[in-house]
KOLMIMI-818290 format. One line per field, with one value per residue: residue in three letters; x, y, z of N, C-alpha, C in turn. Coordinates in steps of 0.1 Angstrom, whole numbers, plus 5000, padded with zeros to 4 digits. Layout:
BEGIN
res (ALA;...);
nX (X;...);
nY (Y;...);
nZ (Z;...);
caX (X;...);
caY (Y;...);
caZ (Z;...);
cX (X;...);
cY (Y;...);
cZ (Z;...);
//
This chain:
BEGIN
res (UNK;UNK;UNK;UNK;UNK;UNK;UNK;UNK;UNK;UNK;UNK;UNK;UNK;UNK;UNK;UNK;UNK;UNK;UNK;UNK;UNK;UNK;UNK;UNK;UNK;UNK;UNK;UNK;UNK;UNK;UNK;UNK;UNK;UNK;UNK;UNK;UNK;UNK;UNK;UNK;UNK;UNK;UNK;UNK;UNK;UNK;UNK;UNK;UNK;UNK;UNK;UNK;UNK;UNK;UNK;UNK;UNK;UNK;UNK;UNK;UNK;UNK;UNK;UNK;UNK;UNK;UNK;UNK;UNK;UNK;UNK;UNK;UNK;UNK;UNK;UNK;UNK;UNK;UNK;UNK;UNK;UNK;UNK;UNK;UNK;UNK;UNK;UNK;UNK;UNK;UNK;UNK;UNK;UNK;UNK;UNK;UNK;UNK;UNK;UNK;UNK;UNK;UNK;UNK;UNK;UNK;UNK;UNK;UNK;UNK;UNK;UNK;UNK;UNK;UNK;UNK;UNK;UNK;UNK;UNK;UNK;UNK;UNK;UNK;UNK;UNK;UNK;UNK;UNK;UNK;UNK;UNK;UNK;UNK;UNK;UNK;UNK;UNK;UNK;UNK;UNK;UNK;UNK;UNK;UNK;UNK;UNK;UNK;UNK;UNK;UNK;UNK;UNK;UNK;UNK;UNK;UNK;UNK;UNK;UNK;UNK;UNK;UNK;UNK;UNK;UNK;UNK;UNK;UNK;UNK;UNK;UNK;UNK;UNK;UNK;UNK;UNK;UNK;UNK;UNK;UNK;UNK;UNK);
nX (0602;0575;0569;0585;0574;0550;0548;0561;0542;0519;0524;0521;0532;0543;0530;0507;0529;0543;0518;0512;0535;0534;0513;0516;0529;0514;0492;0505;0514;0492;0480;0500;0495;0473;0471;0492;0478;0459;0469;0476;0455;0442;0464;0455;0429;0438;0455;0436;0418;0436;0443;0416;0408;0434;0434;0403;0413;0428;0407;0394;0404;0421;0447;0466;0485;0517;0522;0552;0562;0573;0566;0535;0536;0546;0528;0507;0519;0517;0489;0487;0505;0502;0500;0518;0551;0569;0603;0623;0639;0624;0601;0618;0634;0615;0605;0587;0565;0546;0535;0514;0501;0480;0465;0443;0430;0412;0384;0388;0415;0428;0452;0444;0458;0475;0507;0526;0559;0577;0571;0573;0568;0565;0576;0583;0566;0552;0538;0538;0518;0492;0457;0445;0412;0382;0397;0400;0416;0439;0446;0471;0482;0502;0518;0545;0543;0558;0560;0560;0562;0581;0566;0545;0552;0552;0529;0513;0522;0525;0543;0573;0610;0635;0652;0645;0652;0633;0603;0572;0539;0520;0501;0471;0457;0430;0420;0398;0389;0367;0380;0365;0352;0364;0375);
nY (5772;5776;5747;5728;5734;5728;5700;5693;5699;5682;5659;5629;5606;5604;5616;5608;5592;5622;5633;5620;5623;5643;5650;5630;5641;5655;5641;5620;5633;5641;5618;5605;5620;5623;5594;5602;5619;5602;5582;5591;5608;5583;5572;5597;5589;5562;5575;5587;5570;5547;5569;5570;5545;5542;5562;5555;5535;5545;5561;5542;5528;5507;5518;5535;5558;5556;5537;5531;5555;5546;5521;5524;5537;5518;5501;5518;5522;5497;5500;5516;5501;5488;5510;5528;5523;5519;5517;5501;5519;5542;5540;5551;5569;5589;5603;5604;5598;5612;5620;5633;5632;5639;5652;5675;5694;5711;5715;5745;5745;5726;5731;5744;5753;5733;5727;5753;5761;5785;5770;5746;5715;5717;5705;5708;5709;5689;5654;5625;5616;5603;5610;5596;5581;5596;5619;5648;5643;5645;5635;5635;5631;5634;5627;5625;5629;5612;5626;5617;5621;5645;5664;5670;5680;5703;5713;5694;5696;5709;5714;5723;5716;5739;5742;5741;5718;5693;5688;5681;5664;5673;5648;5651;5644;5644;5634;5644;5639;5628;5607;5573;5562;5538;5507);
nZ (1904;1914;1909;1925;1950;1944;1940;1964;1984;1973;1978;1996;2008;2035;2050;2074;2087;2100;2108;2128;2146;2152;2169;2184;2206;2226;2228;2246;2266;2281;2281;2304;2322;2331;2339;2361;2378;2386;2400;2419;2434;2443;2459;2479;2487;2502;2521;2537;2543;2564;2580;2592;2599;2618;2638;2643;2662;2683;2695;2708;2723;2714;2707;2732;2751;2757;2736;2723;2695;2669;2669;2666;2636;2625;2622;2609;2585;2575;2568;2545;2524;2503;2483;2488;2503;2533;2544;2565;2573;2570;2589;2606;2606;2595;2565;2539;2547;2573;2602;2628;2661;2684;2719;2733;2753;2747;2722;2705;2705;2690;2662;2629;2605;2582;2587;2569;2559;2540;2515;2524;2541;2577;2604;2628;2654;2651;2674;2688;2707;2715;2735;2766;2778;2770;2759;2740;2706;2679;2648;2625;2589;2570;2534;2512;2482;2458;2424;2393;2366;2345;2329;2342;2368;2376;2378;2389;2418;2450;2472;2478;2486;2506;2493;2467;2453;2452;2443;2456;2455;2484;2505;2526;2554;2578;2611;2637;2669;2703;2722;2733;2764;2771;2782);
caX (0602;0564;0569;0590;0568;0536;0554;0558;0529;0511;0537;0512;0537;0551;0519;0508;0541;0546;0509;0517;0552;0530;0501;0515;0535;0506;0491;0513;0517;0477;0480;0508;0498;0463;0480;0495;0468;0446;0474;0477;0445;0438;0467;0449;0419;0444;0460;0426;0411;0446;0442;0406;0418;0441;0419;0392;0422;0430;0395;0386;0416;0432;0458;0463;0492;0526;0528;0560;0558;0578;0548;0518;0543;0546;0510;0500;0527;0506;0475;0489;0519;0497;0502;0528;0557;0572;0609;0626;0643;0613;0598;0627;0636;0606;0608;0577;0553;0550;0525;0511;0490;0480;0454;0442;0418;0394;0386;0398;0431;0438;0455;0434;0461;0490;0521;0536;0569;0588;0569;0574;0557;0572;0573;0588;0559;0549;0544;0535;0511;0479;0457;0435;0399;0373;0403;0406;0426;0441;0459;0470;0489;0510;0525;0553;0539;0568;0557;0570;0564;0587;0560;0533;0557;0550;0514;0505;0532;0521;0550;0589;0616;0635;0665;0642;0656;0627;0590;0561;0526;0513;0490;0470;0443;0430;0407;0396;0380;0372;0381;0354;0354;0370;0376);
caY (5771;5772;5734;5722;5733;5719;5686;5688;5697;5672;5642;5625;5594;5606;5624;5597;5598;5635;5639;5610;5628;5662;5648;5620;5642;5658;5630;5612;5642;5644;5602;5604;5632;5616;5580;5603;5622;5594;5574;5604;5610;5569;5572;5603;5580;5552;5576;5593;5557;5550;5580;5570;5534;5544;5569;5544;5525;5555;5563;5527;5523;5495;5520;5538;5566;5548;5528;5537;5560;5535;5510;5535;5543;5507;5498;5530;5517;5483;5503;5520;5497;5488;5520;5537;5513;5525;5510;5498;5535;5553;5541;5553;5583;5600;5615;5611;5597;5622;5619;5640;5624;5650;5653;5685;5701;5718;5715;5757;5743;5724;5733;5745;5748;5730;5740;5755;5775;5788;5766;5732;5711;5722;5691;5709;5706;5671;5646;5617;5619;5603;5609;5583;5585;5610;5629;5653;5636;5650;5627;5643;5623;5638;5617;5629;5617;5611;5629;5609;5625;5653;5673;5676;5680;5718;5711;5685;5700;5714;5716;5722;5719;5751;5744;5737;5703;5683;5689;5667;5664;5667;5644;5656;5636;5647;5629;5649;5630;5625;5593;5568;5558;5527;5500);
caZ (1919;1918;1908;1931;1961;1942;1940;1983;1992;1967;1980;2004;2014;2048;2058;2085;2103;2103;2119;2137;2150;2156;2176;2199;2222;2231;2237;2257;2279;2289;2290;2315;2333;2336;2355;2373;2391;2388;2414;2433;2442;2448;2471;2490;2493;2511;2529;2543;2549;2568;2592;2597;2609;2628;2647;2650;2669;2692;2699;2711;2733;2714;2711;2743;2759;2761;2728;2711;2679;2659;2667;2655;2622;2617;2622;2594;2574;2570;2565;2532;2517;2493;2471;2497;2511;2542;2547;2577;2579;2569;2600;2623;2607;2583;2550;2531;2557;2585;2613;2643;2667;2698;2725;2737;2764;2744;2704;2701;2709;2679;2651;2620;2589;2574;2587;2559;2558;2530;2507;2526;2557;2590;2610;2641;2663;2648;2685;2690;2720;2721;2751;2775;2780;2769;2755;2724;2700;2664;2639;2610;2586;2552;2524;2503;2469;2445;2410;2379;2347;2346;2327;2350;2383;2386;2377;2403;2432;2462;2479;2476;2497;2505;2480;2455;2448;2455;2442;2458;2458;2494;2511;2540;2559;2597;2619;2655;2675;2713;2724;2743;2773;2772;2799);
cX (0588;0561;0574;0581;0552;0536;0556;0550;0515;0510;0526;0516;0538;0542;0513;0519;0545;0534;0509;0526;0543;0518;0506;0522;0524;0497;0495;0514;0503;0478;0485;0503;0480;0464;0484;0488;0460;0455;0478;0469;0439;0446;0461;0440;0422;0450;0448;0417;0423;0444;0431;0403;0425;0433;0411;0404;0424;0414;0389;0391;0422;0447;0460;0480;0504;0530;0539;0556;0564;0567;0536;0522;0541;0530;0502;0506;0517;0490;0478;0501;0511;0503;0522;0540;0563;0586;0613;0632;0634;0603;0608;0630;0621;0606;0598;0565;0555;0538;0523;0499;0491;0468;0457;0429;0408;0394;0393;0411;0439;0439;0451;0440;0471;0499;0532;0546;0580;0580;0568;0569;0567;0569;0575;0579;0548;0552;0536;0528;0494;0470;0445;0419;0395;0384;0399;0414;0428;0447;0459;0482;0490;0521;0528;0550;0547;0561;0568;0572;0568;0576;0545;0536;0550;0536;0505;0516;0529;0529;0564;0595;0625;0648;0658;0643;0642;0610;0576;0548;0518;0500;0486;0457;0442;0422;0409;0385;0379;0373;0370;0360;0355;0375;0390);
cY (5767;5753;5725;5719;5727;5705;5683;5682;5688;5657;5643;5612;5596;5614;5623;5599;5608;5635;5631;5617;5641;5661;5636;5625;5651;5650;5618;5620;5641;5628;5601;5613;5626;5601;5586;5609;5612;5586;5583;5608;5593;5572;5577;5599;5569;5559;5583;5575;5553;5552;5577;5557;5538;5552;5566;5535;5533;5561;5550;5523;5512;5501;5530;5544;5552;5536;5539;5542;5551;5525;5514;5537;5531;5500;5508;5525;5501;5491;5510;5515;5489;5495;5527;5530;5525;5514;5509;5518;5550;5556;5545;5565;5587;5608;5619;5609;5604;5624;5627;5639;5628;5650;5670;5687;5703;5717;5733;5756;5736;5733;5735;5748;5736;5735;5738;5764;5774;5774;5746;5727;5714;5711;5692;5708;5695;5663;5632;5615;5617;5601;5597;5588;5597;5623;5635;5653;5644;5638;5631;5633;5632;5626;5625;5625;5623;5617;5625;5619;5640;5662;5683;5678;5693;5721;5706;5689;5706;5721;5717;5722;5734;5752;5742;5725;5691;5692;5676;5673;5659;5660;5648;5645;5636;5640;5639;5645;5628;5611;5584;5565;5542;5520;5500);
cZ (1923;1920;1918;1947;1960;1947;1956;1985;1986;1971;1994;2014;2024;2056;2075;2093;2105;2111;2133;2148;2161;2167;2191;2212;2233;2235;2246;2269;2287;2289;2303;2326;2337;2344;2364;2382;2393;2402;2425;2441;2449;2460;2483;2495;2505;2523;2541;2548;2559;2580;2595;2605;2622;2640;2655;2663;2686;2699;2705;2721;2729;2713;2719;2742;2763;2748;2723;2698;2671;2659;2657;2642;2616;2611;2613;2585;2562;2564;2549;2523;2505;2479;2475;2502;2518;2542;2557;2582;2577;2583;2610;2621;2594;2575;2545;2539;2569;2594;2627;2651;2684;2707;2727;2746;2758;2724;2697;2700;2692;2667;2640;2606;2593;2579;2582;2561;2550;2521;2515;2538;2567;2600;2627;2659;2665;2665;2678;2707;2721;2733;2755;2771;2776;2768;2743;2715;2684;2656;2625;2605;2571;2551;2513;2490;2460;2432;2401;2372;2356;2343;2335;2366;2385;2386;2388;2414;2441;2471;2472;2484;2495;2494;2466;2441;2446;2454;2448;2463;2477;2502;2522;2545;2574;2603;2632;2658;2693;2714;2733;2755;2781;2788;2805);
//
């Protein structure tokens, strides 16, 4: 008996592809899971430069009280279809891009988290409503970010929806700003 297991653990042919076998899923998992925060976080970069555009646009008066929200969605959409595409029905109805763009009276007035409930963004007092002159303006902008690799979903996830069907990495990016006093 002693012989038989000398004779294994001596046998050195198949070495290579067993360590090979034993080592690459661990590294494939930290490869994958490294592309994918690395394009997760790029996105948050695109979608935070984005919102800071846009903003700049609202603060300047090029875009002013009375454009349609499908306009302002379309015109963000161009600012991140680089990484992010927005389709024709993403702009009419919203899934993963989700925008709220508000004036207010006084800077105590806005809004200071996330609004989270039961685990997922709460969109219900999401407007569209930027204001004129020398207003106090918010634009908060979240992006649904699709997670690939199955293995690092519950890792990089932020968010779920309330059935639990659907994990995704949320983007958040705010600008408050008053607006100038444009002509």
């Amino acid at each position: 008996m002693k012989g038989l297991f000398g004779r294994f653990f001596a046998r050195r042919d198949g070495a290579t592809a067993i360590e090979f076998a034993i080592l690459a899923i661990p590294f494939f998992v930290i490869l994958f899971a490294s592309l994918e925060t690395f394009a997760a976080f790029m996105g948050d970069q695109l979608l935070a430069s984005a919102t800071d555009t846009m903003a700049r646009k609202i603060r300047t008066g090029e875009i002013r009280p009375g454009l349609a929200e499908k306009d302002f969605r379309k015109a963000f959409c161009e600012e991140i279809k680089i990484l992010m595409p927005c389709s024709a029905a993403e702009i009419i109805t919203p899934n993963k891009l989700l925008l709220d763009v508000r004036h207010f009276n006084k800077y105590a007035d806005i809004p200071q988290t996330v609004p989270l409930v039961d685990g997922d963004l709460s969109t219900k007092d999401f407007k569209f409503d930027p204001g004129g002159k020398k207003t106090i303006n918010i634009v908060r902008a979240y992006y649904r970010w699709d997670i690939i690799t199955d293995l690092v979903r519950p890792l990089l996830s932020n968010i779920r929806s309330a059935d639990g069907s659907r994990q995704n990495y949320l983007m958040v990016a705010t600008v408050i700003m008053q607006n100038e006093d444009y002509p």
